[in-house]
C-alpha positions in Angstrom: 0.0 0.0 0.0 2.7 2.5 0.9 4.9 1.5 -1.6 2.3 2.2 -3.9 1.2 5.7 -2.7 4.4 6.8 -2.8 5.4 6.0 -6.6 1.9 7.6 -7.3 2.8 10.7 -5.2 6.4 10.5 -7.4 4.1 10.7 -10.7 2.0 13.9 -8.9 -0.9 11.9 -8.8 -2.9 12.4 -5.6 -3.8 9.7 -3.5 -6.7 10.3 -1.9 -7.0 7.2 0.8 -5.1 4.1 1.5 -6.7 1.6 3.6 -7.6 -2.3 3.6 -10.5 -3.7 2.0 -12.5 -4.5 5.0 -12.3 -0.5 6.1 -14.5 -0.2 2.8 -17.1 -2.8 3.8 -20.1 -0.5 3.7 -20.7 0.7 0.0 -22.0 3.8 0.5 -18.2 4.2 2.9 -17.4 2.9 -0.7 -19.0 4.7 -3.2 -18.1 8.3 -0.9 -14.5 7.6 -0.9 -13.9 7.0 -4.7 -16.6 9.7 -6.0 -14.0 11.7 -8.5 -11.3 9.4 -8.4 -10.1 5.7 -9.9 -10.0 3.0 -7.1 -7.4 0.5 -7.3 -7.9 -2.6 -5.5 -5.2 -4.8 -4.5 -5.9 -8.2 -3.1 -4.1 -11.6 -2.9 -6.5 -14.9 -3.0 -6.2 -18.0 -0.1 -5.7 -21.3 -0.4 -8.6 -22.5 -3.2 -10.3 -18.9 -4.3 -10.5 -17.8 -0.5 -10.1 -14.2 0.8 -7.8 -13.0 2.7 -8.2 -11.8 6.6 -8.6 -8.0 5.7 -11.0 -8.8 2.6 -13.4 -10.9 3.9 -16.3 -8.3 5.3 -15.6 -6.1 2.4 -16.5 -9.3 -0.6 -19.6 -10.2 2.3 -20.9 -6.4 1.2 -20.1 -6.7 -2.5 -21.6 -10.0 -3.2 -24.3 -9.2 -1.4 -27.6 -10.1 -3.5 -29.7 -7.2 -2.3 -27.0 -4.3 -3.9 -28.9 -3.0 -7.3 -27.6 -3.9 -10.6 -26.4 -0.1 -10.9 -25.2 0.5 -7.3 -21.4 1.1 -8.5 -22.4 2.8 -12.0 -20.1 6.4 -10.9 -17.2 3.7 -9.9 -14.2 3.8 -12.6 -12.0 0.8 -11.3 -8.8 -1.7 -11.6 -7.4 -4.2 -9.8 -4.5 -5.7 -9.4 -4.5 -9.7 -8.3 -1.5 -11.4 -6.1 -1.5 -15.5 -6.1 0.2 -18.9 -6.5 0.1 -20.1 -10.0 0.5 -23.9 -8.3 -2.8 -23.6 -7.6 -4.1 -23.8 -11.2 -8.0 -24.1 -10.6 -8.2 -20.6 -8.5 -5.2 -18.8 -9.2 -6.3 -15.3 -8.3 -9.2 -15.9 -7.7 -10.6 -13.4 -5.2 -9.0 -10.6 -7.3 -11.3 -12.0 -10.1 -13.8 -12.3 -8.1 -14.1 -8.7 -7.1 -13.5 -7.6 -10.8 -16.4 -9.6 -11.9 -18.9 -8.4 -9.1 -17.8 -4.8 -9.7 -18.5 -4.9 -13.5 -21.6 -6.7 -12.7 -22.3 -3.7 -10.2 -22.2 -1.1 -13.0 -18.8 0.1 -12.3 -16.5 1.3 -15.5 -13.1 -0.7 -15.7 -10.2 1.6 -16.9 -7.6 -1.3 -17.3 -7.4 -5.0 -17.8 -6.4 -6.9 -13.9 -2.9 -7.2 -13.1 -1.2 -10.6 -12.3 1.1 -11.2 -9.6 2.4 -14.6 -9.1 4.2 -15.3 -5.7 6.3 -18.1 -8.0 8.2 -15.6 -10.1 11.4 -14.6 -9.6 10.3 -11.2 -7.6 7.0 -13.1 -6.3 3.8 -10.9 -7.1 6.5 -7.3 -7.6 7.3 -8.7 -11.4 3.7 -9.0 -12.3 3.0 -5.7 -10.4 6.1 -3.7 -12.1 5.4 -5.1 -15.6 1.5 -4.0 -14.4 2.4 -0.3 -13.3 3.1 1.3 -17.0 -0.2 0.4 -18.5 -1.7 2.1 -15.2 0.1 5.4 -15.2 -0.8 5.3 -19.1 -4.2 4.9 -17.9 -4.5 7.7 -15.7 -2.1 9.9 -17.9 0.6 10.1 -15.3 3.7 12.1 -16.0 6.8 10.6 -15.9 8.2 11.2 -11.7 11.1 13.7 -11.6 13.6 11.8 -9.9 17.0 14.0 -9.0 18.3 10.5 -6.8 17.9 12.2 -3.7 15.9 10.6 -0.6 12.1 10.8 -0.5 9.9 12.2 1.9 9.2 9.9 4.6 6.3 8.8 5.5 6.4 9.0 9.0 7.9 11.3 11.7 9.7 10.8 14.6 10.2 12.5 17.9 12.7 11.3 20.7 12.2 11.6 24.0 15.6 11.7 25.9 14.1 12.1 29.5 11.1 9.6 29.0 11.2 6.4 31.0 11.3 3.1 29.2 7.8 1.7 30.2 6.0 0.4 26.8 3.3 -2.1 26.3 4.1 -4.7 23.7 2.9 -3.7 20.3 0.3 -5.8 18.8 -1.0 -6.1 16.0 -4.7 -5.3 14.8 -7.3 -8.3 16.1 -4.2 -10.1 17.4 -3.8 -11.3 21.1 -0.7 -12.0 23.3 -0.7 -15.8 23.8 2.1 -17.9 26.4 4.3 -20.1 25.1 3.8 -23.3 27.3 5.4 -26.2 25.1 8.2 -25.8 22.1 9.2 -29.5 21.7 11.3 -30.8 19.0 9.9 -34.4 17.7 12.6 -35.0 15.4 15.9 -36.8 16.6 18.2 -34.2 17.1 20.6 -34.3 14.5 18.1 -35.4 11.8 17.9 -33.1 8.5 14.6 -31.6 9.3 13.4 -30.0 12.8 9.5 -30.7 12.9 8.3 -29.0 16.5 5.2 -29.3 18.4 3.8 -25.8 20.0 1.2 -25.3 22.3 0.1 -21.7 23.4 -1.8 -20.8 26.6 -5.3 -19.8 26.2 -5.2 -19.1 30.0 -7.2 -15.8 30.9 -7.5 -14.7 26.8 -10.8 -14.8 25.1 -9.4 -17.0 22.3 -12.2 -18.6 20.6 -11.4 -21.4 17.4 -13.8 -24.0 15.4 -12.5 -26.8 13.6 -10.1 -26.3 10.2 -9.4 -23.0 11.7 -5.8 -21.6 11.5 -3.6 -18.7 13.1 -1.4 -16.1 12.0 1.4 -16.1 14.1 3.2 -12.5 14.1 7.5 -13.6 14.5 9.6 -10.8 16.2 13.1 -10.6 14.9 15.6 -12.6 17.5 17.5 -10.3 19.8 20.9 -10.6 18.7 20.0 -9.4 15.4 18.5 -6.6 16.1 21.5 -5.9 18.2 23.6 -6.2 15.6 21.1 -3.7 13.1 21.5 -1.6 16.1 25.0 -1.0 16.5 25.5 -0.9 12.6 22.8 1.9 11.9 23.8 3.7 15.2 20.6 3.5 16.9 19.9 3.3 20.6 17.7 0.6 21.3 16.5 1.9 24.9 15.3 5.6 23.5 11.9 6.6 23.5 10.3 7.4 20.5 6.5 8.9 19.2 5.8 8.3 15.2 3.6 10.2 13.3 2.2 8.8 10.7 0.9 10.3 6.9 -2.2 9.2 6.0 -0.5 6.7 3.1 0.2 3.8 5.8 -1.4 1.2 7.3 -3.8 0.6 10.3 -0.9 -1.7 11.4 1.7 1.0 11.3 -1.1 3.7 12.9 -2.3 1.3 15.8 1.5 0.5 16.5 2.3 4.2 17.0 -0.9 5.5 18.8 1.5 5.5 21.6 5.1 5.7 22.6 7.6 2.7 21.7 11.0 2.1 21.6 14.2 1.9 18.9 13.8 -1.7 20.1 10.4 -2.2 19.3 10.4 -1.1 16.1 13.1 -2.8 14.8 12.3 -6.3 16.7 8.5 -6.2 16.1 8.0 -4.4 12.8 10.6 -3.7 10.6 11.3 -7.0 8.3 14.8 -6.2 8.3 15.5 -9.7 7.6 13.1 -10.9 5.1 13.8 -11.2 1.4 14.5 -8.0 -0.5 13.0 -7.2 -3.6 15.1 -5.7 -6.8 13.4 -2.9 -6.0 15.1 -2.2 -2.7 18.2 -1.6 -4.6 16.7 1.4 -5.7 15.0 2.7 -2.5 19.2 1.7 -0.5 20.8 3.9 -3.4 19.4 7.0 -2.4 21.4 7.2 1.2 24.7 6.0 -0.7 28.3 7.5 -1.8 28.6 7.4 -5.3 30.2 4.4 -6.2 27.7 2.1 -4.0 24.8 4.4 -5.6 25.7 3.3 -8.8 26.3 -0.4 -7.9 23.2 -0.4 -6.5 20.9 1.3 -9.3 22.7 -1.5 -11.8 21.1 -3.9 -9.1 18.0 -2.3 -9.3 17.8 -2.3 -13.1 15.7 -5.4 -14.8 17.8 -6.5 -18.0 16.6 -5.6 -21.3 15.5 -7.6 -24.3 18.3 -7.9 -25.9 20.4 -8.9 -22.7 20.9 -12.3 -21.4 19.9 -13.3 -18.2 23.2 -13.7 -16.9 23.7 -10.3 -17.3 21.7 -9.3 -14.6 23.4 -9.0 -11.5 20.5 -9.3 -9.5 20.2 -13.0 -10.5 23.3 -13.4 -9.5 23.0 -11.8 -6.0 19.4 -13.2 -5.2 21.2 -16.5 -5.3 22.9 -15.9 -1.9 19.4 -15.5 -0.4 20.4 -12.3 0.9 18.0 -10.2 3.6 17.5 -6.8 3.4 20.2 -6.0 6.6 22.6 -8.5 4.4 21.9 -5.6 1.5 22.7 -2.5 4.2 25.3 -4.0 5.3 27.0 -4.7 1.7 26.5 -1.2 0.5 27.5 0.1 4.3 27.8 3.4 3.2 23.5 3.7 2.9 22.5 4.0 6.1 19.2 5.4 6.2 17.4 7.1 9.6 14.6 5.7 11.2 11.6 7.2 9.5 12.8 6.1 6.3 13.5 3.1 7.4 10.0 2.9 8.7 8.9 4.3 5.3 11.2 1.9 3.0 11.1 -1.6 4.4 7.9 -4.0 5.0 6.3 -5.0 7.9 7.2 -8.2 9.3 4.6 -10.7 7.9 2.2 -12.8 10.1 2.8 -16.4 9.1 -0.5 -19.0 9.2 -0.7 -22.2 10.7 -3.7 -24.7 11.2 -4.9 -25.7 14.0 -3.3 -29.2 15.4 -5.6 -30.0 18.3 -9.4 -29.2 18.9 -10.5 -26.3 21.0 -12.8 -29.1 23.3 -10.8 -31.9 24.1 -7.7 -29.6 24.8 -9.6 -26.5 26.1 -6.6 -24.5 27.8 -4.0 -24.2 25.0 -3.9 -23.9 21.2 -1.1 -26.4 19.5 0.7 -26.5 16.0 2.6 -29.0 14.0 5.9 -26.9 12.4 8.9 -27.3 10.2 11.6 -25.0 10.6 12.1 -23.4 7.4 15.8 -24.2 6.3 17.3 -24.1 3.1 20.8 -23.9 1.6 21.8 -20.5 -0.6 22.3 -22.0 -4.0 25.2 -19.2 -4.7 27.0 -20.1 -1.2 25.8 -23.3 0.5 25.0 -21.6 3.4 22.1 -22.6 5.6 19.6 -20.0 5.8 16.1 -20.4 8.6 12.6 -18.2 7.5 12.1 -15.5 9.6 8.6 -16.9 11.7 10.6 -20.5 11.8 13.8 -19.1 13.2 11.9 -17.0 15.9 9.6 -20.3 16.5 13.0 -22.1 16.9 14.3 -20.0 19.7 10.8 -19.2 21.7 11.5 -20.1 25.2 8.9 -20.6 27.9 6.1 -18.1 28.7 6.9 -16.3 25.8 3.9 -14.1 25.1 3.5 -14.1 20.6 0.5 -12.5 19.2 -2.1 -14.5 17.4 -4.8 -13.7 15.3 -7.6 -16.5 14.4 -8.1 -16.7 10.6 -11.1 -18.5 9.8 -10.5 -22.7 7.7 -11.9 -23.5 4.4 -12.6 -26.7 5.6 -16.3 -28.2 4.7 -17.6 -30.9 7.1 -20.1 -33.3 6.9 -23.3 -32.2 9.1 -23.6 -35.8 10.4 -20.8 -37.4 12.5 -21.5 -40.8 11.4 -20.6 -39.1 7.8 -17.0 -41.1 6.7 -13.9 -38.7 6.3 -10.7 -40.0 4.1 -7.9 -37.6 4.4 -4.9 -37.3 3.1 -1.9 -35.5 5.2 1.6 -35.0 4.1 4.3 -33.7 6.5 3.3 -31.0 8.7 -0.2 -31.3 7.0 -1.1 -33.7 9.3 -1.9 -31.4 11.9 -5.4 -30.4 11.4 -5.8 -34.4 10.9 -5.3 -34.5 14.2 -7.5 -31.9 15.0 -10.3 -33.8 13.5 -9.0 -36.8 15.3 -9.6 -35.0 18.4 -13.0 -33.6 17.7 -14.2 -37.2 16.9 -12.6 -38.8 20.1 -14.5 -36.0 22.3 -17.5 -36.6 20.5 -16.9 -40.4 21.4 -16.3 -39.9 24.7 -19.5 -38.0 25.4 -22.1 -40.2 23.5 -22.0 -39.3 20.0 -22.1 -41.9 17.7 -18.8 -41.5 14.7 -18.3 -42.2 11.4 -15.3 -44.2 9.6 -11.8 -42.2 9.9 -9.3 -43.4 7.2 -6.0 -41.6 7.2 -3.1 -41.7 4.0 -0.4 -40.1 6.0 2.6 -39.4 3.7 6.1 -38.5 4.9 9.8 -39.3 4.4 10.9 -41.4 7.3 8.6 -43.6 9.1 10.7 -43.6 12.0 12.1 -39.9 11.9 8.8 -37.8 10.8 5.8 -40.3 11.5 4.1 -37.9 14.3 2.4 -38.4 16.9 3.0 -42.5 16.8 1.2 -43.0 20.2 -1.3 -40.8 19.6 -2.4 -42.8 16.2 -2.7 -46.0 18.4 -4.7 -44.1 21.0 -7.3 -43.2 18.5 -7.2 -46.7 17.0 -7.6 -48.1 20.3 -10.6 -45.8 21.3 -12.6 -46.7 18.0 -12.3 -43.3 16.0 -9.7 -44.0 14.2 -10.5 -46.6 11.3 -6.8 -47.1 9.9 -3.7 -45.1 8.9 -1.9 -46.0 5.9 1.6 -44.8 6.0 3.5 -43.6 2.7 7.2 -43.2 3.1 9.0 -42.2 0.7 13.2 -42.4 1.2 12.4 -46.0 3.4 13.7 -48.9 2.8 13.4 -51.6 1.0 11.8 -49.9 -1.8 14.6 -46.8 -1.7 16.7 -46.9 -3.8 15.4 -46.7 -6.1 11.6 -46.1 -5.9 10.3 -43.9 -3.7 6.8 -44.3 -2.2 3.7 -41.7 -2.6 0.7 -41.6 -0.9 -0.7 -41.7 -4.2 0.8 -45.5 -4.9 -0.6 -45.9 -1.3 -4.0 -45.4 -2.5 -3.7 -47.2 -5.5 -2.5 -50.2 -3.6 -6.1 -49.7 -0.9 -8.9 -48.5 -3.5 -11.2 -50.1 -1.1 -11.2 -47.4 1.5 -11.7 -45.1 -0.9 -14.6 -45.6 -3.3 -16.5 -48.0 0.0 -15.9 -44.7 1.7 -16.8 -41.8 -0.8 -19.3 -43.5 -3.1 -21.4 -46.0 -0.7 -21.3 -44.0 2.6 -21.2 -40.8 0.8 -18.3 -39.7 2.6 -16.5 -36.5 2.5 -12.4 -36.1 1.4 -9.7 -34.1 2.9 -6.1 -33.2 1.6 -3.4 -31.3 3.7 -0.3 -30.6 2.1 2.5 -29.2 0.0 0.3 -27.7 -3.3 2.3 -29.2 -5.1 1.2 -32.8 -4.7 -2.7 -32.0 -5.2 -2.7 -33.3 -8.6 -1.1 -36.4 -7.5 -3.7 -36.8 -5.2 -6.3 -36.0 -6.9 -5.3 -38.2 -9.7 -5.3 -41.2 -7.5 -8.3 -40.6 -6.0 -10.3 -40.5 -9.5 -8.2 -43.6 -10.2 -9.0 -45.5 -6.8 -12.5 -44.9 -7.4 -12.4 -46.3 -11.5 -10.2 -49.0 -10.2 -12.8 -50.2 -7.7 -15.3 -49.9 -9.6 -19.3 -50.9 -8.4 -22.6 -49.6 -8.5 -22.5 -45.8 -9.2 -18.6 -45.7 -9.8 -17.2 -44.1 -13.0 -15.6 -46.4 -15.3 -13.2 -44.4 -17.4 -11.0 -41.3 -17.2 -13.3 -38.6 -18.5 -16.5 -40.1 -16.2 -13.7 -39.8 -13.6 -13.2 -36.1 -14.3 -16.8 -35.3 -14.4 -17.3 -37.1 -10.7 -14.5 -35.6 -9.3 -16.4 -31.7 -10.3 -19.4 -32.4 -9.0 -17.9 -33.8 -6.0 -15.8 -30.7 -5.8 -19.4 -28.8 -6.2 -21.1 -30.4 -3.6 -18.7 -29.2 -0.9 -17.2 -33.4 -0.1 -13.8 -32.1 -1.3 -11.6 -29.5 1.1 -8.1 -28.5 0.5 -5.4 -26.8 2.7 -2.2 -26.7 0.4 0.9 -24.4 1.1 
């Protein structure tokens, strides 16, 4: 959003208000702040065509049936659409969405919707930057008048030398504090991945879940790096501070300031000084440098034309070290920028989401997760590098308080219990498996008749990364839990050289698939990477044409067909990543 207003401001176009989708909920709020001027709407698409946290109210107003078919007629509109083409059937989907209902609406479009795909090279920015021309043609923009100095912040900020430091913890909006009472690893230490279980204390906080919910958990930056961004930029972390902020920012920024913070607290809980950089940056770090560094820097900045090759651009080349933006600042050490425009420059740090791993009534006081620490190697240097909300996961001690902010599943469940579920749940997305689990063993316990619970649980080791071993047995033992069908894929004896799919798993038991879906009329659920859905789904069409019986389809096509409509009647859920 800032980053936005600001290259508008460049162009002398006026931005009139910046806000989230959801602070535009009510048309007429709508309709009064884009009388005389072009809305652009920005919005990224969840999971399968879902809406994100800050969207949600605002697409419940829009859709609504009861708007008339010209209630949006003085609108002139465009939007610009952020998703993951890996999930081919709903790839920006809730931008579409919005575009559709707004034409429908009466509203005039000025410009065909902008595509940003968070698979590119620059995730959603090289959609947006190849995007941006066509706009400011649109709207007749001039070209910005750039002499390479700094630009006007967007915030200001005051010190206080004599104030004591006595701050409340920032939190984010509709976010809690939550206490960190278990951080276990449940891989053998030493092993390649670190897979943790996390419970946090619902003690005393007015947390409320349902089932195939998730929560976006907001990471601080680890102490001894913002020590170290600290000393190099000169700052002292104890001093008081009050912000001011333009209109051109967010409700996160403005709630965070409505009161006095420290250095500290800026750079540990907003600033995503250690996230990935975009090319862009380059730019933005070139402003504050000497000369030389300057120009290294805009050559960063610069995509290559044409009729260069790739290899030519040296920001290829850099990106391959996986470097953050402190990495950047500390490379070209000469741009050190001050606070405000630090504040006005760099991200906030991003709330990573996680579903739900136990149920809200059979473990009442605390809220638990099923995690992988983020790790990868740097292609350019070899060097292990941890995700930001992974790394600060790693190190939570005890009683650590994290803020938490519920975001609602996309999970359909059958209304009756007796209903059969087959899921599917690959690595970490086994953990709102277990959540289901857990719903059906308290339903158990307390006189409510269940259904069949089949599980195809896919994951490398069986020994090293089959969770929750004792807890599968329990369920088994207690009559919720029907069978589990393990997949794992680097095991021996069939590695090397084949390696094991769940997929081959449920070619190998068709049964407890088609007896399940097509006789019982059960419901199916797949949790995992996205990039195994059409695996999945494959097998699942092929189980049920394998099989075969009364009502099953016999060939591919038939296949395809069942597998819509059973898509259509709300039987199939998906929560990919």
């Amino acid at each position: 959003q800032k980053k936005f207003a600001g290259l508008c401001k460049d162009r002398g176009v006026v931005v009139r208000r910046v806000c989230d989708l959801d602070e535009l909920s009510d048309m007429e709020d709508l309709k009064a702040a884009c009388a005389g001027a072009v809305c652009v709407v920005m919005c990224s698409t969840c999971g399968h065509g879902d809406f994100p946290q800050n969207a949600g109210l605002f697409w419940s107003s829009l859709s609504a049936q009861n708007l008339a078919s010209k209630e949006l007629s003085d609108l002139r509109f465009c939007v610009f659409g952020m998703g993951d083409r890996s999930y081919a059937d709903s790839f920006c989907e809730a931008a579409k969405k919005i575009e559709e209902r707004m034409l429908e609406l009466g509203a005039e479009r000025l410009l065909e919707m902008g595509i940003g795909d968070d698979r590119d090279e620059e995730k959603w920015e090289t959609g947006f930057l190849k995007w941006l021309p066509k706009l400011w043609l649109t709207l007749k923009a001039p070209e910005p008048e750039d002499d390479g100095r700094p630009k006007d912040p967007l915030f200001e900020v005051k010190y206080h030398d004599m104030a004591a430091v006595h701050t409340s913890p920032i939190v984010p909006p509709g976010a809690q504090l939550l206490s960190v009472v278990e951080n276990k690893r449940m891989t053998p230490a030493g092993y390649e991945r670190d897979i943790r279980h996390v419970a946090l204390s619902k003690d005393g906080v007015d947390f409320p879940f349902d089932l195939g919910d998730a929560v976006a958990i907001y990471p601080e930056n680890l102490p001894q790096d913002v020590d170290e961004a600290l000393q190099f930029l000169s700052l002292d972390g104890n001093r008081v501070i009050s912000v001011k902020c333009s209109e051109n920012v967010s409700e996160r920024h403005r709630r965070a300031f409505d009161r006095r913070v420290t250095v500290r607290q800026v750079l540990t809980n907003m600033l995503d000084l250690f996230g990935r950089p975009s090319r862009s940056f380059c730019a933005d770090l070139a402003r504050f440098a000497n000369n030389a560094e300057a120009k290294a820097l805009r050559k960063l900045s610069r995509s290559v034309g044409p009729d260069e090759f790739p290899h030519q651009d040296e920001w290829v080349a850099l990106s391959e070290q996986c470097p953050t933006y402190f990495d950047l600042m500390k490379k070209f050490s000469s741009a050190k920028m001050p606070l405000e425009q630090l504040l006005s420059v760099l991200p906030l740090i991003k709330p990573r989401i996680y579903s739900i791993a136990s149920d809200a009534r059979y473990s009442p006081k605390a809220v638990e997760f099923t995690i992988v620490i983020n790790q990868w190697k740097a292609k350019a240097t070899g060097e292990l590098k941890t995700g930001t909300c992974t790394k600060f996961i790693q190190q939570m001690p005890l009683d650590k308080q994290v803020a938490c902010a519920v975001v609602c599943g996309t999970f359909q469940f059958p209304e009756k219990d007796t209903t059969p579920m087959v899921m599917v749940g690959l690595g970490t997305g086994i953990a709102p498996i277990r959540s289901f689990m857990q719903d059906k063993l308290y339903k158990k316990k307390n006189g409510i008749p269940t259904g069949p619970m089949v599980v195809f649980y896919g994951c490398r080791h069986e020994q090293e990364e089959l969770l929750y071993k004792d807890e599968w047995k329990m369920f088994e033992q207690e009559g919720v839990l029907t069978k589990l069908v393990g997949a794992f894929q680097f095991d021996k004896p069939h590695y090397p050289p084949k390696q094991i799919f769940v997929s081959d798993k449920m070619a190998e038991q068709p049964e407890l698939i088609s007896d399940n879906l097509l006789e019982k009329g059960g419901y199916f659920f797949m949790c995992g990477p996205a990039v195994a859905t059409p695996s999945v789904q494959k097998a699942l069409k092929a189980a049920l044409v394998q099989r075969g019986g009364q009502g099953a389809p016999k060939t591919g096509p038939e296949s395809d067909k069942w597998f819509k409509d059973f898509v259509a009647a709300g039987r199939y859920s998906e929560e990919s990543y």
